[in-house]
C-alpha positions as CSV (number, residue, x, y, z in Angstrom):
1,X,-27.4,27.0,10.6
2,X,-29.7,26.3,13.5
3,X,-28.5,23.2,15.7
4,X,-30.4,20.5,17.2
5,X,-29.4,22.0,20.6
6,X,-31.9,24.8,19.6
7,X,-34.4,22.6,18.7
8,X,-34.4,20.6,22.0
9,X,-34.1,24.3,24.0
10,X,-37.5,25.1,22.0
11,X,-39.0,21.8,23.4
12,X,-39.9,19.0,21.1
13,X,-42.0,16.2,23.7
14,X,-45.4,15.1,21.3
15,X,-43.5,16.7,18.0
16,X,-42.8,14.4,15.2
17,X,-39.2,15.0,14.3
18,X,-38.0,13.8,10.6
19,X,-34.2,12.8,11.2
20,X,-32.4,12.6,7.4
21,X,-29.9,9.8,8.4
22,X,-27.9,8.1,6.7
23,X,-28.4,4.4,7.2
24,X,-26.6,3.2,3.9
25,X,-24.6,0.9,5.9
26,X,-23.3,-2.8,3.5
27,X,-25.3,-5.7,3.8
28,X,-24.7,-9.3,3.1
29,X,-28.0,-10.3,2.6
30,X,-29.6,-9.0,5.6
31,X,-26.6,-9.0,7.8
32,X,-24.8,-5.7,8.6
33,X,-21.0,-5.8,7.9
34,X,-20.5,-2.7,9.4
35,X,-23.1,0.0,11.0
36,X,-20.4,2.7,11.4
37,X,-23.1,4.8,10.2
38,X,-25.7,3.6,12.2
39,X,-23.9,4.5,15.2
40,X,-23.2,7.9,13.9
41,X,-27.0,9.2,14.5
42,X,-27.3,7.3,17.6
43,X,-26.9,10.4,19.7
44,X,-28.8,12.8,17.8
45,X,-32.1,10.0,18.0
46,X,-31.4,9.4,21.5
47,X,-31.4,12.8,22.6
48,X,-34.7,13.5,20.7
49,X,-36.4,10.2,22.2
50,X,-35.4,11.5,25.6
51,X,-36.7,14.8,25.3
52,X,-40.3,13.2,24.1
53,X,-40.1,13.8,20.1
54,X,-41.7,11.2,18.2
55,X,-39.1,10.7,16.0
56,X,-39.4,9.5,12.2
57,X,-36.0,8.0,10.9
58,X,-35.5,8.1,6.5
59,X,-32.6,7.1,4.8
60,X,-31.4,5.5,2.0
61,X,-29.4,2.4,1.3
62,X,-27.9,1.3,-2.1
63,X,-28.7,2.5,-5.8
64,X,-32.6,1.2,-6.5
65,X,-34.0,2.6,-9.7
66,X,-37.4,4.1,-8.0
67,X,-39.5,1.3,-6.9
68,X,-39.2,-0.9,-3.7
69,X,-36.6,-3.9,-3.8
70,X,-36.0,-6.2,-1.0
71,X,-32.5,-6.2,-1.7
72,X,-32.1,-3.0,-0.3
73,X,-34.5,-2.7,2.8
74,X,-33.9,-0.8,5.8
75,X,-35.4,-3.5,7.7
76,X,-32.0,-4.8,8.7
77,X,-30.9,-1.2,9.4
78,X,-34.3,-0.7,11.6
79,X,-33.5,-3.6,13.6
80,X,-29.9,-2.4,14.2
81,X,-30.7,1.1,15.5
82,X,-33.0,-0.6,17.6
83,X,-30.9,-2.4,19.6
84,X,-28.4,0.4,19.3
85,X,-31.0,2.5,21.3
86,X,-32.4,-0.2,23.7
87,X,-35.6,0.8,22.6
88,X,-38.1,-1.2,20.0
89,X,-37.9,0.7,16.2
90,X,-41.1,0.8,15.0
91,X,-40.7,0.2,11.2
92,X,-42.6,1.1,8.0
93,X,-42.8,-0.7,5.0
94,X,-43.4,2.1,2.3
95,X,-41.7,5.7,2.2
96,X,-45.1,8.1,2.3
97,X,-48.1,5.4,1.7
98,X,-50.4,3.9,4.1
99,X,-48.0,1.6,6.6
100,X,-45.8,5.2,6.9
101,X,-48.7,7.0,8.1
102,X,-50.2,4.4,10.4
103,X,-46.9,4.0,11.7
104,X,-45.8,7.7,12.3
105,X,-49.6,8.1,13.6
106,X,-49.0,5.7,15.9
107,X,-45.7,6.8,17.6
108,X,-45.9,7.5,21.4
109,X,-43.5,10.7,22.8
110,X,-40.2,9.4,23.0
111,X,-40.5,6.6,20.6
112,X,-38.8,6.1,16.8
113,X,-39.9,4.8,14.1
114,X,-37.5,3.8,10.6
115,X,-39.3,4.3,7.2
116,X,-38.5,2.4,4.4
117,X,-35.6,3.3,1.9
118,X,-36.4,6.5,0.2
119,X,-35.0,5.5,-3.4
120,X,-38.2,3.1,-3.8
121,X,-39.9,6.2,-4.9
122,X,-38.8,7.9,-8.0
123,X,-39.2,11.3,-6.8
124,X,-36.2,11.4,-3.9
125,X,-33.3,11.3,-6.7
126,X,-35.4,12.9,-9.4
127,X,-33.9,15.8,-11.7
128,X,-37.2,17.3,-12.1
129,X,-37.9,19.6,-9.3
130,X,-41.4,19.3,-9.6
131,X,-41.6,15.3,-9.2
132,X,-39.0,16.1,-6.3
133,X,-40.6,18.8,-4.4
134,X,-44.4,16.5,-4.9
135,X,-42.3,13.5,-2.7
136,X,-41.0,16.4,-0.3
137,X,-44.7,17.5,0.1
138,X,-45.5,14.1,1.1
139,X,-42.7,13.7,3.3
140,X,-43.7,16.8,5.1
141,X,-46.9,15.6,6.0
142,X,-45.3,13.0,8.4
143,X,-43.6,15.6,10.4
144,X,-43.6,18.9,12.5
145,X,-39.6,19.4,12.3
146,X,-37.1,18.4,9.9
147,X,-33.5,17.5,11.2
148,X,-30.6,16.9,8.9
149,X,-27.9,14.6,10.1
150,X,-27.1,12.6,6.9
151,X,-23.4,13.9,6.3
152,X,-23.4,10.9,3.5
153,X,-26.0,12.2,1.5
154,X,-25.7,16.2,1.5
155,X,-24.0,16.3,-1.4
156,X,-26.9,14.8,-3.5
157,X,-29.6,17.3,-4.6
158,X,-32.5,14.6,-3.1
159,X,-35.4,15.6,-1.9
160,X,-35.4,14.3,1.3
161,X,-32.1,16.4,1.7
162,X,-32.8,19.4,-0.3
163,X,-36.1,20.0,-0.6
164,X,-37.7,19.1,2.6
165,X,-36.1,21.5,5.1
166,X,-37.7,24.3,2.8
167,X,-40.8,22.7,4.2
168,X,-40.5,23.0,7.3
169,X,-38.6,23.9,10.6
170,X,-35.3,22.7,10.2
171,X,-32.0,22.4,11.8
172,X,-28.5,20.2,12.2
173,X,-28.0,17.2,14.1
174,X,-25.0,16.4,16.0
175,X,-23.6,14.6,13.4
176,X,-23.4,17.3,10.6
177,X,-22.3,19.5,12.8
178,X,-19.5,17.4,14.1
179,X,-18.7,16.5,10.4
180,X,-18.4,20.2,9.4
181,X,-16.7,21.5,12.4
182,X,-14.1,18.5,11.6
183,X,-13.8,20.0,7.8
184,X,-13.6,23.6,8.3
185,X,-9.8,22.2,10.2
186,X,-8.8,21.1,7.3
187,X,-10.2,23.8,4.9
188,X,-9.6,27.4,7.1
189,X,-6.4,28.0,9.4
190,X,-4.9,24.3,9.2
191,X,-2.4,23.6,11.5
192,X,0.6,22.4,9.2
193,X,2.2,20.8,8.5
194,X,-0.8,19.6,6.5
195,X,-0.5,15.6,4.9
196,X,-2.9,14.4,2.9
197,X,-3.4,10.8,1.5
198,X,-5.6,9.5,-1.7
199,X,-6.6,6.5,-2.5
200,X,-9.0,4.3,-4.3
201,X,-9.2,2.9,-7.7
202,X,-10.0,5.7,-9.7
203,X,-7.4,9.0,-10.4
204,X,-10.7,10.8,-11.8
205,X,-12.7,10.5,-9.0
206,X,-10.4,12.5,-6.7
207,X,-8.9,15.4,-9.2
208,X,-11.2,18.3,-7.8
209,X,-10.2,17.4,-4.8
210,X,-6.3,17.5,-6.0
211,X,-6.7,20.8,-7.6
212,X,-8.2,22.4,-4.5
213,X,-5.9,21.0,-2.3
214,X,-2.7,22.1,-4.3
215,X,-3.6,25.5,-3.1
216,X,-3.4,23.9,0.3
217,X,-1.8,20.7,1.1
218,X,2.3,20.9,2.5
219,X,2.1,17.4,1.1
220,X,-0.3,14.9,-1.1
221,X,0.4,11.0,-0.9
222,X,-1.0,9.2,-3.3
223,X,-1.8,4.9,-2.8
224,X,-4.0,2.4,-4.1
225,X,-4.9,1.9,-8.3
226,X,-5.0,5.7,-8.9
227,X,-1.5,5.5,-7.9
228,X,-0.5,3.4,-11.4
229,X,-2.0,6.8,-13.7
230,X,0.6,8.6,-11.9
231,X,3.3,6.1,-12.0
232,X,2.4,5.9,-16.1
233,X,2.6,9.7,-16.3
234,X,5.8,9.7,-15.4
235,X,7.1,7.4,-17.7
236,X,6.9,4.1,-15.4
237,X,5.2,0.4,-16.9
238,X,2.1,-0.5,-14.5
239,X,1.8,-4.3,-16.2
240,X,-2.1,-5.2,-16.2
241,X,-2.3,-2.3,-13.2
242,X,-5.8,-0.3,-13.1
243,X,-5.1,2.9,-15.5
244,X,-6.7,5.7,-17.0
245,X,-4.6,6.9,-20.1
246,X,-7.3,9.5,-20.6
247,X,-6.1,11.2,-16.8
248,X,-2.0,11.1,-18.0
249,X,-2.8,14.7,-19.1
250,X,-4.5,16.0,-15.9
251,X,-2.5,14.0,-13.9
252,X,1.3,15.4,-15.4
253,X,-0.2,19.0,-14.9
254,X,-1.3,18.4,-11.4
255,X,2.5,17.0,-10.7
256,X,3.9,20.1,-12.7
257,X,1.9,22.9,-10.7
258,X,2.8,20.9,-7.2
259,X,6.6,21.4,-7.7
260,X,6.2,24.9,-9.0
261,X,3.7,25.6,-5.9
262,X,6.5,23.6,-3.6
263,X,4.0,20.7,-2.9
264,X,5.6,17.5,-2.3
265,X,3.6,14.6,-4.3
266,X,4.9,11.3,-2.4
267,X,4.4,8.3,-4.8
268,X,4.8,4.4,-4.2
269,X,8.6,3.5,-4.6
270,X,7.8,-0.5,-4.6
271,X,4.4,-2.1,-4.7
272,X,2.8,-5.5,-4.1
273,X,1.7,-7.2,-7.9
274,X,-0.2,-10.2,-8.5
275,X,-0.9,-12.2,-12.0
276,X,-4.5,-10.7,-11.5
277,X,-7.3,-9.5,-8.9
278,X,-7.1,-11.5,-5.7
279,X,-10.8,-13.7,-5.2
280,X,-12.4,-11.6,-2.3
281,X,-15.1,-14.3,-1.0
282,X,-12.6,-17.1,-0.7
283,X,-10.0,-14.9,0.1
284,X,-7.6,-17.4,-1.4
285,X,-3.7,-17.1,-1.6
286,X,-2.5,-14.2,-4.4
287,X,0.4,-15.4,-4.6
288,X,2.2,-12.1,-4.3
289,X,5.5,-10.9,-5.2
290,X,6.6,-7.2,-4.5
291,X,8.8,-4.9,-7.4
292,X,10.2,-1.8,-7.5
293,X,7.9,1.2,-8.8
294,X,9.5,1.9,-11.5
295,X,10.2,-1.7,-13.1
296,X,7.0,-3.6,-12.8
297,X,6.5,-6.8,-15.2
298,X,4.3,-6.3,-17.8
299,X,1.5,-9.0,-17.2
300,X,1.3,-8.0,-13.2
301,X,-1.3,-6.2,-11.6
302,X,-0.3,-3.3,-9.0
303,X,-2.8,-4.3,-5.8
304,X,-1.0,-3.0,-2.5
305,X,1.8,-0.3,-1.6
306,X,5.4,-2.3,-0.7
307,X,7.2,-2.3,2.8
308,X,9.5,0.5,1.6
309,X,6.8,2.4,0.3
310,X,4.4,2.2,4.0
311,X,7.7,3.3,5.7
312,X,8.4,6.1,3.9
313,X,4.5,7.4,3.9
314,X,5.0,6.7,7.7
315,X,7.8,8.7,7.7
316,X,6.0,11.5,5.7
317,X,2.9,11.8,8.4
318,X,5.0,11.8,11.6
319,X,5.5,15.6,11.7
320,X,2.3,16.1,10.0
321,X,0.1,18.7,12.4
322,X,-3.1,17.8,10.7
323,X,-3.7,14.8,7.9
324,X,-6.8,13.7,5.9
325,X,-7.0,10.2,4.1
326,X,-9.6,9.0,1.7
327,X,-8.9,6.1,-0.2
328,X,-7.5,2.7,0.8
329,X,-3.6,2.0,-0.4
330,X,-4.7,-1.5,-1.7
331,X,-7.3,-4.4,-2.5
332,X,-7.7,-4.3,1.4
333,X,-10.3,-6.8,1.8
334,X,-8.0,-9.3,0.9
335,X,-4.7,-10.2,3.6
336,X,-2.0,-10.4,1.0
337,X,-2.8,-6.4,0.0
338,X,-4.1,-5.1,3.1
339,X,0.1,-4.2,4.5
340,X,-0.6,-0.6,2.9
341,X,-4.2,0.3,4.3
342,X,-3.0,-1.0,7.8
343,X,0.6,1.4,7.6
344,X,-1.5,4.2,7.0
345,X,-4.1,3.9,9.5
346,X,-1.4,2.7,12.2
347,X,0.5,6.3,10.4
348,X,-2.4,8.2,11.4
349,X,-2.7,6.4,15.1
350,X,1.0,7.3,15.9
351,X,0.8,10.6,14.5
352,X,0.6,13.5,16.8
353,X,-1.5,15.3,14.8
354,X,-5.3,15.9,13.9
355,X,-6.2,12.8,11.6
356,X,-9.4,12.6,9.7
357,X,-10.4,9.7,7.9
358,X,-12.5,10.9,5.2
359,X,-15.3,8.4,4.9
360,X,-15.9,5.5,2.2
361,X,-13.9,2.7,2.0
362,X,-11.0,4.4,4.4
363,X,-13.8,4.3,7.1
364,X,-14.8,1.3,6.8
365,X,-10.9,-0.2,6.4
366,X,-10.1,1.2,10.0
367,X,-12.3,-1.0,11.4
368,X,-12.3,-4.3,9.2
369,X,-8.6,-4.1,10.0
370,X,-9.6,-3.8,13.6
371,X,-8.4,-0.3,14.5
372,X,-9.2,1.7,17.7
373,X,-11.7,4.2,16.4
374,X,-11.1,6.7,19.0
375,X,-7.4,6.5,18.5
376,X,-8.5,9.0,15.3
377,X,-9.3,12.7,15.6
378,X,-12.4,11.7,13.7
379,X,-13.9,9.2,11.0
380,X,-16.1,10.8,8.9
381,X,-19.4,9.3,7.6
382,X,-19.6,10.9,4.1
383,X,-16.4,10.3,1.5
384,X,-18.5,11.5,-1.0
385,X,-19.6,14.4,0.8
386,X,-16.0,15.7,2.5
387,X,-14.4,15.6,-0.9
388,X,-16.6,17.6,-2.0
389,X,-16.1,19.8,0.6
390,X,-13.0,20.0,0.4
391,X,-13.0,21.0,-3.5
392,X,-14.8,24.1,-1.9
393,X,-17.9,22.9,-3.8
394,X,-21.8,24.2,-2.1
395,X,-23.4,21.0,-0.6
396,X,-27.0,21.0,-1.6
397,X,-27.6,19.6,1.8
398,X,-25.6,22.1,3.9
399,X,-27.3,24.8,2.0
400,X,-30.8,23.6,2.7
401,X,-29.6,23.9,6.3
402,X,-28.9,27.4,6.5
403,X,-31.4,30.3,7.6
C-alpha cells in the first residue's frame, strides 16, 4: 500500500488530488454536533494544499436513497473543513454534473474544493458493478490521483471506495494508515494482557467480532443493551430490557467456548433501570433506581451499568497492556445513564496501557462527556470498519489500496 508520503515525494503542485474522506459527521439541521471526523483528514488535506495539489474532497453523510436531499448536504461539512484549514472550501453542489466540473476546473494549486454527498447518485452504493464502475468513471474524470483516507467507509464495497483507485493512481492518507497501524496492535503480537469492552444495543451486531476475538482476547467485558441477551442466557429476568431471544443460542456458546478457552466474560453485576427510555431532547429526569443483575423487576428497562458494576470493569482494565472499546455501557446521551460510559473512558484514561476507542458511538461518547482526546492511545474514525477488522474480514477499501 503506497502512502501519501510517496505521493507528495513524486510531487503533486497543479495535480487534482480526489481525497475519499469521510465527512459523515451528525447534524442537527445544519449544525455539526461533533466533526471528530472532520478533523481526522485535516492533515492529509493540508499537507496536499501546501504541496500545490488541487485537491477535490468526496464523502458521504447519512443513508439517502440515490438522489440529492438537503437533509443530508455536505454544505455544513464544506464550511467546517474550511475553517478547520483557514483556507476558503470551494463547494459543489452535485457529485459529477456541471457545478462539480466548473468547480474542480476552477481550483487554483493549493486550493480544495468539497463535492456534494456521493449517495445522491445511485451508482456509489450500487450492487451492480456496472452502474458502480459508470459513477467511478465519472468520478475519475475530476482527478489525476486518487487518495483514500475514509477509514469509516472502507468496509462498504462503494464506488468511490472500491472502484475508483482501480482508475487511477492511488495511495493512503495519513488517516488509514494511522487507523491500520493502530489495528494491526490489537490483531498481531498484542501486548497482554489484552481487555476488550462491547457495547451498544444490539448482541448481533458485534458476534463476528466476539468469535474472532475469543481466539484472542485475555478478557471481553460486555455493557450497554447487548448486555441484557447475555444476562437472559444465563438464566437472569431483564424486565422490559432490550433483548434478542433469537441470539440466547449464539450467545450461551460464545460463554461456553470462553471458559473452555480460559477467557474471562465480565458481565454487569447491578445495573441502572427505568420504567422506560429516558426522553433524549428534553433530557428530562428518568427517575432511576439501580438492582442487582440478577433480580431486575419485570416491567424495568436495563439503560446504564451500576456503581459496583463500573468498579469492577475499572478494576478489570487496570492491568490491561492493551484494551479496545466499541460500544457505549448505557443510554449515554442522557445524565442519569451516562455513569457507565464515563467509568470506562475515565478506565481507559487511567489505564497504563494502549487504549483504542473503536469508533461509533464510543468516539463520539469520549467527547460529549468532555474527555481529553489525547489522553487515549487512539480514537478511531470507523466502528464499522475496525470491527470488521478485527473479525479478520478483507475491507473492500483496504484492498482497493494495495498494489
Amino acid at each position: 500500500m503506497k502512502t501519501i508520503d510517496e505521493l507528495l515525494a513524486e510531487g503533486v503542485a497543479g495535480k487534482r488530488v480526489f481525497v475519499r474522506a469521510d465527512l459523515n459527521v451528525p447534524l442537527d439541521g445544519t449544525t455539526i454536533t461533533d466533526d471528530g471526523r472532520i478533523r481526522a483528514v485535516v492533515p492529509t488535506i493540508a499537507k496536499l494544499a501546501e504541496a500545490g495539489a488541487r485537491v477535490v474532497v468526496a464523502s458521504h453523510l447519512g443513508r439517502p436513497k440515490g438522489a440529492p436531499d438537503p437533509a443530508f448536504s455536505l454544505a455544513p461539512a464544506a464550511t467546517r473543513l474550511g475553517e478547520l484549514l483557514g483556507a476558503d472550501v470551494a463547494f459543489a453542489t452535485d457529485t459529477v454534473g456541471e457545478s462539480a466540473t466548473a468547480t474542480v476546473a476552477g481550483l487554483a494549486d493549493g486550493r480544495v474544493a468539497v463535492v456534494e454527498n456521493l449517495r445522491f447518485n445511485p451508482g456509489e452504493t450500487s450492487k451492480d458493478d456496472a452502474e458502480r464502475g459508470a459513477f467511478a468513471d465519472r468520478l475519475a474524470e475530476l482527478a489525476d490521483v486518487y487518495v483514500g483516507d475514509g477509514f469509516g467507509a472502507v468496509h462498504r464495497k462503494h464506488a468511490s471506495v472500491y472502484d475508483l483507485p482501480a482508475r487511477l493512481p492511488h495511495y493512503a492518507g495519513y488517516l488509514i494508515a494511522t487507523e491500520v497501524g493502530v489495528l494491526k496492535k490489537l490483531t498481531t503480537d498484542v501486548e497482554r494482557p489484552y481487555a476488550v469492552v462491547l457495547g451498544g444495543a444490539k448482541v448481533s451486531d458485534k458476534l463476528g467480532v466476539i468469535d474472532h476475538l475469543l481466539e484472542r482476547a485475555d478478557r471481553i467485558l460486555i455493557g450497554g443493551g447487548m448486555a441484557y441477551t447475555f444476562l437472559k442466557a444465563q438464566g437472569h429476568e431483564v424486565g422490559s430490557s432490550l433483548l434478542q431471544e433469537d441470539q440466547i443460542p449464539a450467545v450461551q456458546e460464545y460463554l461456553r467456548r470462553a471458559e473452555q478457552k480460559g477467557v474471562e466474560f465480565v458481565l454487569p453485576v447491578d445495573v441502572v433501570v427505568a420504567p422506560s427510555f429516558p426522553d433524549l431532547k428534553t433530557k428530562a429526569p428518568a427517575h432511576p433506581t439501580t438492582v442487582a443483575a440478577d433480580a431486575m423487576p419485570a416491567g424495568q428497562m436495563g439503560l446504564d451499568n451500576g456503581p459496583e458494576t463500573n468498579k469492577l470493569y475499572a478494576s478489570k482494565l487496570a492491568d490491561a497492556a492493551t484494551v479496545f472499546w466499541n460500544g457505549p455501557m448505557g443510554v449515554f446521551e442522557h445524565p442519569d445513564f451516562a455513569d457507565g460510559t464515563r467509568a470506562v473512558a475515565q478506565a481507559l484514561v487511567d489505564s497504563p496501557g494502549f487504549s483504542v476507542v473503536g469508533g461509533g458511538d464510543s468516539a463520539a461518547a469520549v467527547r460529549i462527556l468532555g474527555f481529553d482526546e489525547n489522553a487515549f492511545g487512539h480514537i478511531s474514525t470507523g466502528g464499522g470498519a475496525s470491527l470488521e477488522y478485527l473479525e479478520g474480514k478483507t475491507l473492500p477499501g483496504l484492498a482497493a489500496l494495495e498494489d
